[in-house]
N, C-alpha and C positions, 0 to 999 in steps of 0.2 A: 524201175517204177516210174520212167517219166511218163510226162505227161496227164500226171496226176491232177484231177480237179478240186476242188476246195470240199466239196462233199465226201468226195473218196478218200481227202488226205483225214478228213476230222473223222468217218464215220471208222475209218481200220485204225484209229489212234483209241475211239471209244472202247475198239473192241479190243487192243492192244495186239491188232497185226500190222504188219509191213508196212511201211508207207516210204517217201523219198525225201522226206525231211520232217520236223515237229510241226505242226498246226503253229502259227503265231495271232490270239486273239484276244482283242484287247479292249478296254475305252478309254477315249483322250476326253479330257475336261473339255467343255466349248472354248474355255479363255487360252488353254494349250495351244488348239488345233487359231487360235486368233493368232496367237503368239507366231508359230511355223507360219502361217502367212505373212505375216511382218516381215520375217528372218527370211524369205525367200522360196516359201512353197507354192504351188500356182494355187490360183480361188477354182478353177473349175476341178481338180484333180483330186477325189477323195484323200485321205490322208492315209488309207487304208492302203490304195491302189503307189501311193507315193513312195511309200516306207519297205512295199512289198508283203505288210500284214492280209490274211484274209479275211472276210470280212464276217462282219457278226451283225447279224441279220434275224431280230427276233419279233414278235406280236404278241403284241399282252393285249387282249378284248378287256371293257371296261366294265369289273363285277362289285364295283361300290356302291355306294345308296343312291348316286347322282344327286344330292342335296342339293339347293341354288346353292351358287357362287355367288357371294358378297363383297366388294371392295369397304373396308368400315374405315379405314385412312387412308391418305394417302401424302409422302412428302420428296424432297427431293434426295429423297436416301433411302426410303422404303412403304412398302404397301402392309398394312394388313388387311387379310383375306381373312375368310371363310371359304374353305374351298368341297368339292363335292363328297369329300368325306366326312363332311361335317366338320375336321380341323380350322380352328382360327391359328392362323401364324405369321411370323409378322417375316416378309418374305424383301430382303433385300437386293437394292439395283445392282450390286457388283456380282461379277460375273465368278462365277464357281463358290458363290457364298451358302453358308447351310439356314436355310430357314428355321425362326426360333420357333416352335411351338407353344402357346401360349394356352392352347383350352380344347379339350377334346368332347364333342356332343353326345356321344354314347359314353359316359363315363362308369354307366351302372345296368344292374340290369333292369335297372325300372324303365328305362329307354332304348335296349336291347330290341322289343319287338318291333318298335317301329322301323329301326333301323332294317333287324332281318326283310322283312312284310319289302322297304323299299330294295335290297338290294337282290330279290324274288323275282320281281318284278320283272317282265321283260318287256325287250324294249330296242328292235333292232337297231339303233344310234349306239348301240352298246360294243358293235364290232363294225369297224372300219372300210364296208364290202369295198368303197370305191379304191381305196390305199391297194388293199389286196388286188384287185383289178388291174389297176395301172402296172402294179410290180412284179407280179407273181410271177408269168409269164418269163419276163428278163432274168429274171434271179433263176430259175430251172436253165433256162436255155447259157446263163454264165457259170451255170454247175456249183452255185452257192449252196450251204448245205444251212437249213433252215429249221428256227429253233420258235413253238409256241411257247409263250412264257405263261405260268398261273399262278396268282396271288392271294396267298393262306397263309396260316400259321400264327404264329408267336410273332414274329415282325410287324407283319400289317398289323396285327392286333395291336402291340402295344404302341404301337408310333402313329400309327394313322386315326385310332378309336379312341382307345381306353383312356389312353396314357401309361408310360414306364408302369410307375407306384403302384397305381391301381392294377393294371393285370398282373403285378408280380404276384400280388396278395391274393389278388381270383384266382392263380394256382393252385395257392394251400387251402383261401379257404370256398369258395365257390367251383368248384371244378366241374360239374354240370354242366357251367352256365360258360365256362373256356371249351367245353368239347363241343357245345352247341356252335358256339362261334366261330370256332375250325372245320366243323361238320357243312355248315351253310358257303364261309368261304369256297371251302374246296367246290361243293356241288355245284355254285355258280359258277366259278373258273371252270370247272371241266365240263360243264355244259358244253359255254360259249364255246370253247376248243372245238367240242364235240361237233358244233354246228359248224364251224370252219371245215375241218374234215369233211360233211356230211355235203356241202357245197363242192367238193372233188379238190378240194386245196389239201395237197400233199406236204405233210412237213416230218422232218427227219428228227425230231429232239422235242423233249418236252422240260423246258428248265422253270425252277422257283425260287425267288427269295426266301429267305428263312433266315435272317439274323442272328446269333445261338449266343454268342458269346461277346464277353468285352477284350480289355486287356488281362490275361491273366488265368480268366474262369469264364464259365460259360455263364450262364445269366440264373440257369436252376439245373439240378441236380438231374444225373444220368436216370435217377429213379421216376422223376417227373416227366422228364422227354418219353422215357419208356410208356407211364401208363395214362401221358396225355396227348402228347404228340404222335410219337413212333405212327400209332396207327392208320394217322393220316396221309403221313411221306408214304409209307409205305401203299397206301393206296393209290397217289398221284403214280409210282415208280410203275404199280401191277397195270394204270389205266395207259400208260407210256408203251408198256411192255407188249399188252396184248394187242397194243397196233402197231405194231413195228419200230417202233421208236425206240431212240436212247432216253436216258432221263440222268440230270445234271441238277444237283442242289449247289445252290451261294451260297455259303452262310460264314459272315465276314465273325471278328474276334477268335479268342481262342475256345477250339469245341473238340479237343482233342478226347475230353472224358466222356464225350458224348458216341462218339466215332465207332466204339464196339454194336451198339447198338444201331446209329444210323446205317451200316452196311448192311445189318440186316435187312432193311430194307429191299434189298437190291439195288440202291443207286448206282449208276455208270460212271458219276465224274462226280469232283468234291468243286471247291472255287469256292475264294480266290486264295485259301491257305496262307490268311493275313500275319507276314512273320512279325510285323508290329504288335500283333499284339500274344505272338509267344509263338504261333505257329513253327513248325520246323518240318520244311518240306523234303528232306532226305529222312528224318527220321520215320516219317510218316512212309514214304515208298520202302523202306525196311520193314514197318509194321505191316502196311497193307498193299503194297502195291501191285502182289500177286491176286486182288478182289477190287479193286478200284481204280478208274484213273484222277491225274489231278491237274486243274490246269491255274498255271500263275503261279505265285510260290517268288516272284523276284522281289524286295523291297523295293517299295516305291520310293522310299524316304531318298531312299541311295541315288537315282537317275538325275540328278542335277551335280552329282559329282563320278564322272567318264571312270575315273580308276575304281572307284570302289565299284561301281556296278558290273566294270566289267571281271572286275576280280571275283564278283557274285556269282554272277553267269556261269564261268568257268568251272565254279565250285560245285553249283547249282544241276544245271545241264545235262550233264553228261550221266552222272549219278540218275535225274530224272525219268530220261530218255531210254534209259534201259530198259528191254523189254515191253518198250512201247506204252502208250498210255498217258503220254504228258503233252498236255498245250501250253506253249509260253507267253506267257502273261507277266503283269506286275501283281502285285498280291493285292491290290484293288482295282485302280486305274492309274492312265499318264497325268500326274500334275502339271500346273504351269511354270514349273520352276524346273521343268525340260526343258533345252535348246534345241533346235531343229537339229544343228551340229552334233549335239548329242544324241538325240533321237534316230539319226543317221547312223552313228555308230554302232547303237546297238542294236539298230534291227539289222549292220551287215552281220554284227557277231553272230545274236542269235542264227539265222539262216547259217552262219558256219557249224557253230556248235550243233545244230540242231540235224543237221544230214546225215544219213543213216546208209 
């Protein structure tokens, strides 16, 4: 199998044939990939191309309300915003920090249409032509294998609109007015897709966020996913499918109860099977790994300490890699509390363990 491209090694791991080693694909924090330049990595040389990871190469088109953006403070430790989702959060200067959320604009549905009406709207600043333009071309001719991303569901909902609270309870007791709000989501994202395609822009993957779970449980019951959600994934998977595409959901915490149902779907790939928060990525490739691939599955907590990661790995790997169908990843992203030194190591492990 040499000479294998990055496209051909990710697209016969989706489908769980042959390849010449595991896919390795990943995201480094910004303050991480800071850190590896300190410690000795070059500034012009991806971190991708440094490590020997290939590279992850995706387009999310913009299907939010485009509300103005507000600066409403500002000090020498942080900003709050209003940003185009209408989220105010108070977003601070240190580097790989989590923005607090402080107030969400569509909190009801008394303010649901307007929001819909704008994120309708079109409005070509909504997709990036000139980014595609510049890249598109290189990334085919370096044999990258290229993934649309589109943004629905339970996640954006509760994090970027509602808020948590509030859409747990629109759940049980508004559910109308949650399928409305998945139903628009979706249609927007897959539009925009649609018109990237439609432009002769060829892309192999079609991935989505979807949130499901915290530590422990998933956020709501297998019964809810089924008759409010499911039907959406599964529409993203069918509009993936019938163009040739793979289709890969994220959905970080644990969502292991959710899992009977989400395959129904027909999804191709799970991500990032967060063992932090109970995941158990060998258990999972005994339950399903003959219907699914999975990529990530390593504790991230572990890669600032070399023995135990690599003692993961080892444990991890091989078990994965069987009969094809696993990308190695961390079970989210690389934090900054990797060493370059470290990171050195186990990307030779992984490429050892990972050769077939």
């Amino acid at each position: 199998m040499a000479g294998m491209t990055e496209r051909e090694r990710i697209l016969r791991t989706y489908r769980h044939q042959e390849t010449d080693r595991i896919p390795m694909l990943d995201k480094a924090w910004e303050g991480t990939k800071r850190r590896w330049v300190k410690e000795g990595m070059p500034q012009n040389v991806s971190w991708e191309d440094f490590f020997g990871f290939d590279h992850m190469i995706r387009y999310c088109p913009d299907n939010s309300p485009r509300f103005p953006t507000r600066v409403l403070e500002k000090t020498d430790r942080y900003q709050i915003i209003t940003d185009h989702w209408g989220v105010t959060q108070k977003v601070f200067n240190e580097l790989d920090s989590t923005p607090e959320v402080l107030d969400c604009y569509c909190f009801g549905p008394e303010r649901w249409e307007e929001t819909k009406k704008a994120m309708l709207a079109s409005c070509e600043e909504r997709i990036n032509w000139k980014w595609l333009e510049r890249n598109y071309a290189g990334w085919r001719a370096e044999g990258r294998f290229l993934q649309l991303t589109a943004w629905f569901g339970f996640d954006v909902a509760h994090s970027y609109m509602i808020g948590t609270e509030s859409f747990l309870m629109a759940l049980i007791e508004e559910p109308d007015w949650v399928m409305d709000i998945f139903e628009t989501y979706l249609k927007t994202s897959l539009s925009l897709c649609q018109k990237i395609l439609d432009a002769g822009y060829e892309f192999d993957g079609l991935l989505w966020y979807d949130d499901m779970g915290y530590k422990g449980t998933p956020f709501f019951s297998p019964q809810t996913y089924r008759e409010l959600l499911k039907p959406f994934h599964k529409r993203a998977v069918d509009w993936a499918h019938e163009r040739g595409m793979v289709a890969e959901l994220h959905s970080c915490g644990f969502i292991e109860p959710l899992l009977p149902d989400v395959l129904e779907t027909g999804v191709d790939m799970l991500n990032p099977l967060e063992v932090k928060a109970g995941m158990d990525p060998q258990r999972l490739k005994t339950l399903y790994g003959d219907r699914v691939g999975f990529h990530g599955g390593i504790n991230a907590a572990l890669w600032d300490d070399i023995d135990a990661v690599k003692a993961e790995m080892e444990r991890i790997i091989p078990v994965m890699k069987e009969g094809g169908g696993y990308i190695f990843a961390s079970d989210h992203s690389i934090p900054n509390s990797v060493s370059l030194k470290n990171m050195k190591e186990i990307a030779e492990l992984a490429r050892r363990l990972g050769k077939y």
